[in-house]
C-alpha positions in Angstrom: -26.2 45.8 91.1 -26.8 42.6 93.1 -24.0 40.0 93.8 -26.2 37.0 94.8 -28.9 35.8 92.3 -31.5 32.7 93.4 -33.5 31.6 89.9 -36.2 29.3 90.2 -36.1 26.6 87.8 -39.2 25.7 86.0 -40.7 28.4 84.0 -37.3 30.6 84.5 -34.5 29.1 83.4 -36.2 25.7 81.4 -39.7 25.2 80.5 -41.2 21.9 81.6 -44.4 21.7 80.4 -44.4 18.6 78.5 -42.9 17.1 81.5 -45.1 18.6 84.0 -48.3 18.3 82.4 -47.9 14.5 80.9 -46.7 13.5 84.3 -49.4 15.1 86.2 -52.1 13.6 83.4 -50.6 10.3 84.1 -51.4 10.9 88.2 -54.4 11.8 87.3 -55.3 9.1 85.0 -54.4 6.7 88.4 -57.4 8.4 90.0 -59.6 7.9 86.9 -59.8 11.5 86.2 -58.9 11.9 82.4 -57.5 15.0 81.2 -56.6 15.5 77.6 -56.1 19.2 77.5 -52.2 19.3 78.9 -52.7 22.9 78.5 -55.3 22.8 81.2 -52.7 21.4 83.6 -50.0 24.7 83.5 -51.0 25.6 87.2 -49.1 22.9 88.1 -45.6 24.3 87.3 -44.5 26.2 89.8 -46.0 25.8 93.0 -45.8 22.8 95.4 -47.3 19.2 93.6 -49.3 18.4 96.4 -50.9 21.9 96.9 -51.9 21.8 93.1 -53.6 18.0 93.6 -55.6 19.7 96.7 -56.1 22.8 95.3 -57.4 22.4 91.7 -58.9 18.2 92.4 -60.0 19.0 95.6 -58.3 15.4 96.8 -57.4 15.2 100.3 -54.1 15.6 101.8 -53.5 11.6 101.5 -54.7 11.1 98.0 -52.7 14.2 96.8 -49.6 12.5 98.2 -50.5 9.6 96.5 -51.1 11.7 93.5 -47.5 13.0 94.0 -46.2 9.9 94.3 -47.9 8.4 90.9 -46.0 11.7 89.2 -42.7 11.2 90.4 -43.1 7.6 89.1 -43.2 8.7 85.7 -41.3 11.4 85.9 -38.2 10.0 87.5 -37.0 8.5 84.3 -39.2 10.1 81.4 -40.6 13.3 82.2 -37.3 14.9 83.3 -36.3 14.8 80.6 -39.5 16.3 78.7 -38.1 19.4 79.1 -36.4 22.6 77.2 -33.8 24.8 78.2 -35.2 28.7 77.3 -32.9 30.0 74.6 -30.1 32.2 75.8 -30.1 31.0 79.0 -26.5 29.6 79.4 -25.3 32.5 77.8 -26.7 34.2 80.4 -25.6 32.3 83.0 -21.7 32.3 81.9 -21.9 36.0 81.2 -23.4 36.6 85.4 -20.6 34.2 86.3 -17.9 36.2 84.8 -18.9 39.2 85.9 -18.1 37.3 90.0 -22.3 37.4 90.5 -22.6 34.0 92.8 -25.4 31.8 91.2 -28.0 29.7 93.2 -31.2 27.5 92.4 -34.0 27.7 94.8 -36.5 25.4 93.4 -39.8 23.8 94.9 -38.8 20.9 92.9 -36.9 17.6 94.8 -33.0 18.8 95.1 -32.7 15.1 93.3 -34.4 15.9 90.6 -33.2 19.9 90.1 -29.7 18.1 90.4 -30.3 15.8 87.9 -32.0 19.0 85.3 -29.1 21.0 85.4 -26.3 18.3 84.6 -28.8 17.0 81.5 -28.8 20.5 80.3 -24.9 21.0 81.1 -25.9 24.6 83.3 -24.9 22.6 86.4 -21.4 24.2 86.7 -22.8 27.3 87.0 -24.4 27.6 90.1 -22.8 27.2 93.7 -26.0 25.9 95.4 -28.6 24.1 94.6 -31.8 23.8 96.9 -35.0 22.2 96.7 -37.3 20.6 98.4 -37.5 17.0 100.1 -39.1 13.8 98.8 -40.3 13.6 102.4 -42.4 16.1 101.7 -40.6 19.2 103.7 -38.8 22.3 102.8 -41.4 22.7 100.0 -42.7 26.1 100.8 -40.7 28.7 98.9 -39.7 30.9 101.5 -37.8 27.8 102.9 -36.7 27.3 100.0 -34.8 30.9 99.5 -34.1 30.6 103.3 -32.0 27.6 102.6 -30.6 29.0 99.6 -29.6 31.9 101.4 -28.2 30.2 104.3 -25.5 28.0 101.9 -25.1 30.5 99.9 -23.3 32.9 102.5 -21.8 30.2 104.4 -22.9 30.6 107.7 -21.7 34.4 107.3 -24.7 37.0 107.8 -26.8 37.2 104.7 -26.7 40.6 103.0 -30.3 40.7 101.9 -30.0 43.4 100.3 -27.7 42.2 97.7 -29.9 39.4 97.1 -32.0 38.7 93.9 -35.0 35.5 93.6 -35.6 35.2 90.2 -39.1 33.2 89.2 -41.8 33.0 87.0 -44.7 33.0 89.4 -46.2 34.5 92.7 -44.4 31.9 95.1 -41.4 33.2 94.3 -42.2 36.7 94.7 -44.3 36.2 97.7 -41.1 33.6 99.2 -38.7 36.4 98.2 -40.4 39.1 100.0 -41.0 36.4 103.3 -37.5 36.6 103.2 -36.6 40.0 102.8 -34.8 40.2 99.3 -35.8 41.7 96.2 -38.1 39.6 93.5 -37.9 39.8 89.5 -41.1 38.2 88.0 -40.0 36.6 84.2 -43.2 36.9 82.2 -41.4 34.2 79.5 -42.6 31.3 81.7 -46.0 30.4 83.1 -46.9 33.5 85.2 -48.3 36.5 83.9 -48.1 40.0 84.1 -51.0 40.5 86.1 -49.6 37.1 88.3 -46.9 39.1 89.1 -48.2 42.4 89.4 -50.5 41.6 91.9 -47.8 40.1 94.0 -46.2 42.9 94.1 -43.1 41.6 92.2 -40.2 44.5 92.4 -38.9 44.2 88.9 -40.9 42.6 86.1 -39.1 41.3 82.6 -40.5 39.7 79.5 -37.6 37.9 77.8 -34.3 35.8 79.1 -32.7 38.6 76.5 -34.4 41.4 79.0 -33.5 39.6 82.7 -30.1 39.4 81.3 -29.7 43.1 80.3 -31.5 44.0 83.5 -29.3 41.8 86.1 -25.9 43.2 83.9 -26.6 46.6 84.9 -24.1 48.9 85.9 -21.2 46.0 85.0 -21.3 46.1 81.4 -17.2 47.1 80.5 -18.8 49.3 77.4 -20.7 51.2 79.9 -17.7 52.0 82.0 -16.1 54.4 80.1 -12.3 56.4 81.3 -12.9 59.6 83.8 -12.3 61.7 81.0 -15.0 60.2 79.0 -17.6 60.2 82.2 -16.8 63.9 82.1 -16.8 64.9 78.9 -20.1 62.8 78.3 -21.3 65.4 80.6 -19.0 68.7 79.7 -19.6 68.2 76.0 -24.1 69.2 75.6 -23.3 71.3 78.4 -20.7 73.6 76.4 -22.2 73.2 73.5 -25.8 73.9 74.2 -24.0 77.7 76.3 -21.6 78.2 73.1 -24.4 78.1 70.5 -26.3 79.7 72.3 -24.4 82.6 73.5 -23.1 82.9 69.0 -26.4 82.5 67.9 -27.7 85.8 70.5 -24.3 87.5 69.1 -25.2 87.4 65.5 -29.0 87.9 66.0 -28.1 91.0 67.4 -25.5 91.7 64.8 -27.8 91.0 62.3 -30.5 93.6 64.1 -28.5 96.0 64.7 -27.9 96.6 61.4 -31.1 96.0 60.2 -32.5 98.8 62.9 -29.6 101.1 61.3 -30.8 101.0 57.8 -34.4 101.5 58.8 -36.3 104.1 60.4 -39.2 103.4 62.8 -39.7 99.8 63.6 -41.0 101.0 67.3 -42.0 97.4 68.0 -38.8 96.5 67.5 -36.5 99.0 68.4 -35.6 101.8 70.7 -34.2 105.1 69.5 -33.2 108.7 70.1 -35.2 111.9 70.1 -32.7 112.0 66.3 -33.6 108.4 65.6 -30.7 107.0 66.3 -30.7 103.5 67.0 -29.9 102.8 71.0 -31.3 99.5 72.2 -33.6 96.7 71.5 -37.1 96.7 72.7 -38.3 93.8 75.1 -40.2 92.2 72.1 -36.5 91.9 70.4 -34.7 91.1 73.1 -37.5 88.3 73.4 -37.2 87.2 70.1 -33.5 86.8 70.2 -33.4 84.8 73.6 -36.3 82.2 72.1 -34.1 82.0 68.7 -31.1 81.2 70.9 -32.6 79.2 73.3 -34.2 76.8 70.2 -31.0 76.9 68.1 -28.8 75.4 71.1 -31.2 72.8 71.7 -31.2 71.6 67.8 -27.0 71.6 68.9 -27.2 69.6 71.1 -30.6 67.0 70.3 -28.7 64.3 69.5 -26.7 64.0 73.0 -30.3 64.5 74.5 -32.4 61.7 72.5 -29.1 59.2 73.2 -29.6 60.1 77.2 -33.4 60.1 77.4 -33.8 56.9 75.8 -31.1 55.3 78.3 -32.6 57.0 81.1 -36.0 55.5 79.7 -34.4 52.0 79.3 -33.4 52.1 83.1 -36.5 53.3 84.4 -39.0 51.4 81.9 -39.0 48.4 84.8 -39.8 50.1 87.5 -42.9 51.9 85.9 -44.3 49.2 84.5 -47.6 49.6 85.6 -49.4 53.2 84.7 -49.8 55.5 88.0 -53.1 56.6 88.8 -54.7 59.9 87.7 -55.1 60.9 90.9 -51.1 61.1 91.3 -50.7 63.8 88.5 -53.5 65.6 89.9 -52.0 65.8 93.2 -48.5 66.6 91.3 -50.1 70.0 89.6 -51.7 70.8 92.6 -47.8 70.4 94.0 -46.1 72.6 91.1 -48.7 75.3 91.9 -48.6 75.7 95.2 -44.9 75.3 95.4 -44.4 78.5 92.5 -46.8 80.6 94.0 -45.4 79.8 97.6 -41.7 80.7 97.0 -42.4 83.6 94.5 -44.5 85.1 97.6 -41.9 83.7 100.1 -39.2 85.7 98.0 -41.3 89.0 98.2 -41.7 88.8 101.7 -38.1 88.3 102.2 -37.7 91.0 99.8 -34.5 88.8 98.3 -36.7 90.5 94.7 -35.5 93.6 95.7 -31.8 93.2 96.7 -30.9 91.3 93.6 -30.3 94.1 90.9 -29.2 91.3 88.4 -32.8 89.6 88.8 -34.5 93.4 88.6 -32.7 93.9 85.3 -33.6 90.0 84.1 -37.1 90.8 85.2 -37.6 94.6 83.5 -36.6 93.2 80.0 -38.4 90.2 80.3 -41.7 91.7 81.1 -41.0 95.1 78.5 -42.5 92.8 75.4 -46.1 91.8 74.7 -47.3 89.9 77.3 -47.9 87.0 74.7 -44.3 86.8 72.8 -42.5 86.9 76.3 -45.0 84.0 77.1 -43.8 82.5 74.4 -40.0 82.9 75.1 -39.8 82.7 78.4 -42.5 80.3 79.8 -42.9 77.6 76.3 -39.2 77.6 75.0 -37.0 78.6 77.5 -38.1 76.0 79.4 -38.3 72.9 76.9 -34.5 74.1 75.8 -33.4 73.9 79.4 -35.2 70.9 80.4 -33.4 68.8 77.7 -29.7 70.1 78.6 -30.6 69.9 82.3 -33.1 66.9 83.3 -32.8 65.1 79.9 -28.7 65.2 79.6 -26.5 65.8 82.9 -29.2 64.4 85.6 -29.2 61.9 82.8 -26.3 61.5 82.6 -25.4 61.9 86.8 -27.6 59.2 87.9 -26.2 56.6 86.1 -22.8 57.0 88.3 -24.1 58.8 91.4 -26.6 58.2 94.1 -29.7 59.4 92.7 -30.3 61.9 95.4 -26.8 62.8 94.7 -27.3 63.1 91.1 -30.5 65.4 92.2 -29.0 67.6 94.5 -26.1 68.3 92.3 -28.4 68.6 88.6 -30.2 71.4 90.6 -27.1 73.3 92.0 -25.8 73.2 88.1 -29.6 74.4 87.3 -29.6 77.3 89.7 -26.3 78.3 89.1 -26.7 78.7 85.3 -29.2 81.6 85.8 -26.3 83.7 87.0 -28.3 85.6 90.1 -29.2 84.6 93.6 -32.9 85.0 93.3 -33.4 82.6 90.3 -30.7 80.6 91.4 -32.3 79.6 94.8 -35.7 79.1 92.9 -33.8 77.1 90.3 -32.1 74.3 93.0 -35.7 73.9 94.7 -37.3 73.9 91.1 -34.6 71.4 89.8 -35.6 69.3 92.6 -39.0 69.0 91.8 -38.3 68.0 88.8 -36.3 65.4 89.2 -39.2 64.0 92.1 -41.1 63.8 89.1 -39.4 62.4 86.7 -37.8 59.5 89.0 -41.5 59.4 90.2 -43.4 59.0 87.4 -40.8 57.4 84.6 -41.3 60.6 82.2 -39.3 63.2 81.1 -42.3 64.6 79.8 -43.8 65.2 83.4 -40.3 67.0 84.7 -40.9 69.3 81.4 -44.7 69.8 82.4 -43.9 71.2 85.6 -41.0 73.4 84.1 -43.2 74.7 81.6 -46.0 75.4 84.4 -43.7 77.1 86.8 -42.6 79.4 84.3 -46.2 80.0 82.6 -47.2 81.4 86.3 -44.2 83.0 87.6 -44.2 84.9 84.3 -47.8 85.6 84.6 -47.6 86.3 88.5 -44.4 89.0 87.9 -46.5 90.8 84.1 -49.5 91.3 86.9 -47.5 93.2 88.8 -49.4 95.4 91.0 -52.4 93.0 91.0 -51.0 90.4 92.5 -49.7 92.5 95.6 -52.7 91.8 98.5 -51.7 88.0 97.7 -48.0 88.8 99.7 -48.8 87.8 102.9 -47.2 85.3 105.6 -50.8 83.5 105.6 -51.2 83.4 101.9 -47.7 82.1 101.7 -47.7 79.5 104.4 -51.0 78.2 103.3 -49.2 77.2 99.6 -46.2 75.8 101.1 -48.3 73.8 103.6 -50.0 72.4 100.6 -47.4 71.6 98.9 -45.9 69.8 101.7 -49.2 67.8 102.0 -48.8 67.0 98.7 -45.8 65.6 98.4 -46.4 63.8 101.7 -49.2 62.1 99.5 -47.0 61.2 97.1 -44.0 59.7 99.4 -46.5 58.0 101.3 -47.6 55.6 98.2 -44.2 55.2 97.0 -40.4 55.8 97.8 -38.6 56.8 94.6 -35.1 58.4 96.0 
């Protein structure tokens, strides 16, 4: 949450085109250049007059004073006041106030005549200070602009540029925002466009006054502040649920089976028995079977809980994945997941941490006893979706909206490798969790944490059913060359964009 918010004016918080354009036509006209088309004349709102009178007239530096002046005749009295105020914007602006945010306008337009704006539309009271530039001609750059703005706005005390938002509708604020060293939200409601803004590398991009309001209350909201014992029963609640249901629904199931297996005779596929027939255990297949049925019946428990957090963990990350990464990034991702689950399972061998775990042997021998293809299934397509919705969908979900995001990631995956209940999977599960939370923050999908899930499993399930076959690949060199890799990978990633 930033404290201190500069807007610009035109284009952001009122639209001015009939002012703008009639006045700049009427300039023109003193020149004998006719223009009819006011639409034609939109560059000029925004960006400095005279720059616009050199830029798209080609006049001189002279005549496009002159061309200034000839504006500001008309619109000193008359096209001032050609203006709009965007709906919802005082609303805004009271709600940011309330909420102790401190308000400034940092305008390219004369302070006089921003002054003059503000009190016509009655949003005056609103802001602390109000900068613009000088009917001199100076201070009309917008990085002066937001450094004068900045300057009253602390006082003379050292600005704290990282609580510092410029708010504007076009690439001179952005580009004057970043000269200065805060953070820039492009508004796509006024005159620049999404590509505009894009392209100057605007940090936040929002279409609607509706939108930039939600966006700059975040985090302040009172009805997203719920009591501690809400916060952590928001969090307890899936979380119990989704271990309860599933833990009943493996209980009957095997109720259920065992007395089906009772009443029947054979059923070898199914289950074990006695040299007398007796029923004694399940096979792998059922055991297989019971686990997906479990695993599918606490996610139905707890969907709800997960489509409510995914779609606020969307909301928050929808504006900082605006534009679509490249396909090169999800290539370099599964090149990532691979390297990094064949890498560790090898690591693990070598370390032989396998073979001192007799929980993991015993997960591992019934999980590869059934058909290669229904413990697929189970353990590598369902498992995983189940798990990803209770574990990236709800409580990292849930975690980063109150924590540090690396915090939140660090402690989703400690939750994630504890749950499987044995050291081996449990180290695998905090590194894996990690991953996936890289990838979701990266890439703004819950889908892509699931992908990865659901790959890791696919080949750590196929790696341990090969068994024997896959023993000459247990070697220091094969195992350093995947975790180098995967280092080189992720460097690849970091290097384009910091996410955590």
């Amino acid at each position: 949450m930033k404290q201190y918010l500069l807007f610009d004016l035109d284009g952001t918080l009122t639209d001015p085109k009939v002012g703008i354009t009639t006045c700049v036509q009427y300039a023109l006209a003193s020149f004998g250049i006719e223009e009819p088309d006011l639409d034609k004349l939109e560059p000029f709102i925004g960006p400095p007059l005279k720059d616009s009178f050199m830029e798209f007239y080609h006049m001189d530096e002279a005549d496009a004073q002159a061309a200034v002046e000839k504006y500001r005749e008309r619109f000193r009295d008359t096209g001032i006041f050609e203006n709009q105020i965007y709906v919802g914007v005082p609303q805004m602006l009271r709600s940011l106030q309330k909420k102790g945010m401190h308000l400034a306008v940092a305008s390219s337009k004369p302070t006089v005549f921003v002054e003059r704006i503000l009190e016509h539309f009655g949003i005056e009271k609103y802001f602390q200070v109000v900068v613009g530039s000088e009917l001199d001609g100076t201070r009309v750059e917008k990085d002066q602009v937001v450094e004068e703005a900045l300057r009253q706005l602390f006082g003379g005390k050292p600005v704290e540029r990282d609580k510092v938002y410029m708010i504007g509708d076009r690439r001179f604020d952005v580009e004057g925002a970043r000269a200065q060293g805060v953070e820039s939200v492009g508004v796509t409601y006024g005159y620049g466009s999404m590509e505009e803004l894009r392209e100057a590398k605007a940090d936040y991009i929002v279409r609607s006054v509706a939108e930039l309001h939600k966006f700059l209350l975040r985090g302040t909201d009172e009805l997203q502040k719920p009591t501690a014992f809400q916060k952590l029963w928001q969090l307890l609640y899936p979380v119990l649920m989704f271990l309860l249901v599933r833990s009943l629904a493996s209980y009957l199931l095997q109720l259920v089976l065992v007395g089906v297996g009772q009443s029947l005779s054979g059923g070898d596929f199914f289950f074990l028995r006695d040299g007398m027939g007796t029923l004694i255990d399940f096979t792998g297949n059922t055991w297989a079977i019971i686990a997906a049925v479990s695993y599918a019946a606490a996610a139905a428990a707890v969907w709800s809980a997960v489509r409510m957090a995914l779609q606020t963990t969307a909301e928050d990350m929808r504006l900082l994945h605006l534009k679509r990464e490249p396909k090169i990034n999800y290539v370099i991702l599964g090149v990532l997941a691979v390297s990094v689950v064949f890498g560790l399972n090898i690591l693990f061998e070598l370390l032989q941490l396998t073979q001192r775990s007799g929980s993991y042997q015993a997960v591992q021998e019934n999980q590869f006893s059934a058909y290669f293809l229904l413990g697929l299934v189970c353990y590598g397509l369902i498992a995983p979706v189940a798990e990803e919705m209770l574990f990236r969908g709800v409580i990292y979900g849930w975690m980063r909206r109150i924590l540090d995001r690396k915090v939140a990631m660090v402690l989703s995956a400690l939750l994630f490798g504890l749950y499987h209940m044995n050291m081996v999977q449990g180290i695998y599960g905090v590194l894996m969790g990690c991953l996936m939370v890289y990838a979701y923050e990266y890439f703004g999908s819950f889908i892509t944490a699931l992908a990865i899930h659901i790959t890791a499993n696919v080949l750590a399930y196929c790696v341990g059913y090969a068994g024997e076959a896959m023993v000459g690949m247990v070697s220091w060199p094969v195992c350093l060359a995947f975790l180098a890799v995967a280092a080189g990978e992720l460097w690849m990633l970091h290097r384009q964009r910091k996410v955590l």
